[in-house]
C-alpha positions, 0 to 999 in steps of 0.5 A: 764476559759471559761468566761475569754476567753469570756471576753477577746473576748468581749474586743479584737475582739468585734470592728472587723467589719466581723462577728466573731464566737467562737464555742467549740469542739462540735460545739456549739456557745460559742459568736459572736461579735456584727457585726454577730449579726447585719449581719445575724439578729440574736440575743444572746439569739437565738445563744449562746449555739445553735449548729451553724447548728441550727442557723436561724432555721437550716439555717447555715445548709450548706453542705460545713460549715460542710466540712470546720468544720467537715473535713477540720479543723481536719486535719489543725489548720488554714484555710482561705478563705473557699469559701461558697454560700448560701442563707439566708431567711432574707438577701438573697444570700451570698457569704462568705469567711470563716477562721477557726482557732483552739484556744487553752487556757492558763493554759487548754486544753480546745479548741475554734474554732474562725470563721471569716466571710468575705461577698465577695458577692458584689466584687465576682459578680462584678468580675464574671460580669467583662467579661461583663461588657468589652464586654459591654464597647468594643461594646459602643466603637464600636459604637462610632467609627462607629458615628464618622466615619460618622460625619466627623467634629466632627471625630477627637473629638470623636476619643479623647473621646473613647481614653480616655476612652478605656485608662481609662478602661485599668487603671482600669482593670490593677489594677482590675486584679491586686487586684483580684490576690492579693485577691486569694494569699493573704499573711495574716501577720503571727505572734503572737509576742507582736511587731507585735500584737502591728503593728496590732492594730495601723492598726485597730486603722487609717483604718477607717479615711482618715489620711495620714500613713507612714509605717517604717521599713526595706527592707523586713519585709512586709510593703506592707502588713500593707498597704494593712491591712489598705486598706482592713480595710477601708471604700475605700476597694472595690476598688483597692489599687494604688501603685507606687515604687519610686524607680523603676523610674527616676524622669521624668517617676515617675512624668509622673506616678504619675500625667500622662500627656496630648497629645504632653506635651513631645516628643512620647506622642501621647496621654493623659494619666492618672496618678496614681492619677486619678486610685486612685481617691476614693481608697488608694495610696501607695508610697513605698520608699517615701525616694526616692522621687526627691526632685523636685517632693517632692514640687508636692506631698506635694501640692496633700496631703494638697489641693488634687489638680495638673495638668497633664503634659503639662496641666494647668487645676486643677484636684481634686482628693480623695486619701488616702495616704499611704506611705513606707520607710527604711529610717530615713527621720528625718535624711534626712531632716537634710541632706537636701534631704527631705523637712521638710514640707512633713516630718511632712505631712506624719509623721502623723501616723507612723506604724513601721514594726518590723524586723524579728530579733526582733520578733524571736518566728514568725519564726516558724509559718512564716517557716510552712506558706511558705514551705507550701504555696511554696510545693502546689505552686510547686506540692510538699507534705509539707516537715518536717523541722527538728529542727537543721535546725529551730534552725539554723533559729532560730539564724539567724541575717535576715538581708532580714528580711521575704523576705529573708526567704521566698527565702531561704525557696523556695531555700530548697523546690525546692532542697529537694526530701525526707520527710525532708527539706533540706536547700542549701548548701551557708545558712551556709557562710551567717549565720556564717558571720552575727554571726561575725558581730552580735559580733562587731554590737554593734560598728558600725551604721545601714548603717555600718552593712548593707554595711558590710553585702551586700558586703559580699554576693557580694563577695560571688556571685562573684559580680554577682547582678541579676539571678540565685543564684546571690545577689538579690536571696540571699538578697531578693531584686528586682535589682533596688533596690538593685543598688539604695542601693548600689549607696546610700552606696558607693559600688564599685566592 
């Protein structure tokens, strides 16, 4: 059994790029995939079978590698992003983020443990230099202000030049502050079902290229998240991902966002601003709900994917830019280039490499490990002990339609944690009159379309909320959905009080 598990590691995760190792209950190295090798400087004759203290000639001899293994893991059958610094004689300095999952066999009771390697080191310097380096920028600035100041001809020019520099240093710590939250609440795409495993292995199969992906899927199953696996499995990961939601913006502001725009180009622009473009330049672009896109605008975008060129607002110069594009839908785009409301040409650019999301309905036998992950994650955020959840109420879950899909899980989720004060979950008291409502239309689904299904369905919470869109217990809260969203949704279904 053991050489079975060996060479379904050796076939599956051997092409992982972080380092990976498979110890047995005694601790003891059973394999380690090519890229720990390479990393650490070790060797398989030299690892496999040692115990993981022993390795390097008693280097992995960490104190808090065996905290992690030897208290923290017993007690949890995952953990992630383990923080350990140490020192190595071959590589030096390291900083790592450590998972550790416990694995259990098919067909045995036999348990491995596989421990994934992260180097952070570079990225966890560069942010806690981060202050410095403002510090350093702040007082360069200072300086030039001061030069101006006496320079009286060339004043007006300097003043320009440390704008743009200042505003360009405010884009990069934006999203820099931004990437460094999302590093420390990542949420990993939970789950163990074939669709998603199959989700997974197109991100590992495009993360190393350049190509164009258009991630599909409806509102709520995680689409950001496969953006953000094919960002951070690829070779632009230690920048920021840049994203942008087409459909929070009119068609004017996602233009002034997308490709920025120059002193005096419209009324109130008193100065040059940079795009998401230019921030992404190098990095990774994510536009979510591309089907949003005006129609005007679809003609621009299509000339950045094919040329990696435009001009800023008001400007006639060409920029060249370096990003990868990653765009998001819960459209049939298909559908709405024979509408007429999508340009064909950008169709095809962008239907290079499609990756679909699958909904949560699909992949039922998730739920379960979804539920444990959020009530969790949600009890420590709220100061709360983990609460138990009962199995009627995981079988309600269970049987539930998910129109949200995982977004809408998660708030219904956060709803019982909030009001349950006894060991045991406790779920709202409206769960019920959604659930049995979209069993009725489970029944009759058969007989009418998606968008069908969809507006029955928002209607119904509508009517449930007395039409009360955003708030508390409104149906923004119920759906999972962001306001504007939600509006949009309604426009494009004819939905009226």
């Amino acid at each position: 059994m053991q050489k079975a598990f060996l060479s379904e590691f050796d076939d599956v995760l051997g092409s992982v790029r972080e380092p990976l190792l498979v110890l047995d209950t005694s601790l003891k190295v059973v394999g380690a995939n090519p890229s720990f090798y390479k990393h650490f400087r070790v060797t398989p004759e030299n690892t496999e079978g040692a115990l993981i203290y022993d390795l390097g000639n008693g280097q992995w001899n960490i104190p808090k590698l065996r905290q992690l293994l030897e208290e923290v893991l017993p007690r949890n059958s995952v953990f992630n992003d383990f923080e350990v610094e140490h020192s190595f004689e071959y590589i030096g300095p390291k900083i790592m983020h450590l998972n550790a999952r416990k694995i259990h066999q098919k067909s045995s009771d036999a348990q491995q443990i596989l421990l994934a390697i992260e180097d952070v080191t570079e990225r966890e310097y560069y942010k806690r230099n981060l202050e410095i380096i403002v510090e350093a920028r702040t007082s360069e600035l200072a300086k030039a202000r001061k030069t101006a100041e006496k320079e009286k001809a060339t004043a007006e020019e300097a003043l320009l030049e440390i704008k743009k520099l200042k505003k360009q240093l405010e884009g990069e710590k934006t999203y820099l502050t931004e990437e460094i939250k999302l590093e420390h609440n990542h949420e990993n795409i939970i789950g163990k079902s074939d669709a998603l495993k199959y989700v997974l292995y197109k991100v590992e199969q495009i993360a190393a290229t350049n190509t164009t992906v258009l991630v599909l899927g409806e509102t709520g199953t995680g689409k950001e998240l496969v953006a953000r696996a094919v960002h951070h499995s690829s070779p632009r990961k230690k920048r920021a991902l840049v994203k942008i939601n087409c459909a929070a913006l009119p068609a004017n502001l996602i233009e002034n966002e997308l490709f920025g725009h120059e002193k005096g180009a419209f009324t109130g622009s008193s100065a040059r601003q940079l795009g998401r473009f230019e921030v992404a330049n190098g990095a990774t672009l994510f536009l979510d709900e591309i089907g949003e896109l005006p129609l005007e605008l679809q003609a621009k975008l299509l000339r950045v994917i094919q040329d990696g060129e435009f001009e800023r607002l008001g400007s006639s110069h060409t920029i060249k830019v370096d990003a990868r594009i990653i765009t998001a839908t819960n459209r049939n785009l298909e559908q709405e280039v024979k509408k007429g409301n999508f340009r064909e040409d950008l169709w095809y650019r962008l239907n290079v490499f499609p990756v679909t999301m699958p909904p949560l309905r699909d992949r039922t036998e998730d739920i379960p490990l979804l539920v444990a992950f959020y009530v969790k994650k949600i009890a420590r955020r709220l100061g709360k002990d983990t609460p138990i959840v009962p199995k009627l109420m995981m079988d309600a879950l269970l049987h539930y339609h998910w129109p949200g899909n995982v977004r809408e899980l998660e708030n219904i989720l956060e709803r019982a944690v909030i009001i349950s004060s006894g060991p045991k979950l406790r779920m709202v008291d409206d769960f019920d009159k959604p659930l049995a409502g979209l069993r009725n239309t489970h029944k009759t689904v058969g007989t009418k379309t998606l968008e069908q299904v969809e507006r029955d369905y928002i209607i119904q919470v509508l009517e449930q909320t007395n039409w009360k869109v955003s708030g508390k217990n409104s149906a923004t809260q119920i759906l999972g959905l962001n306001r504007s969203t939600l509006r949009a949704r309604m426009r494009k279904l004819d939905i009226n009080k």
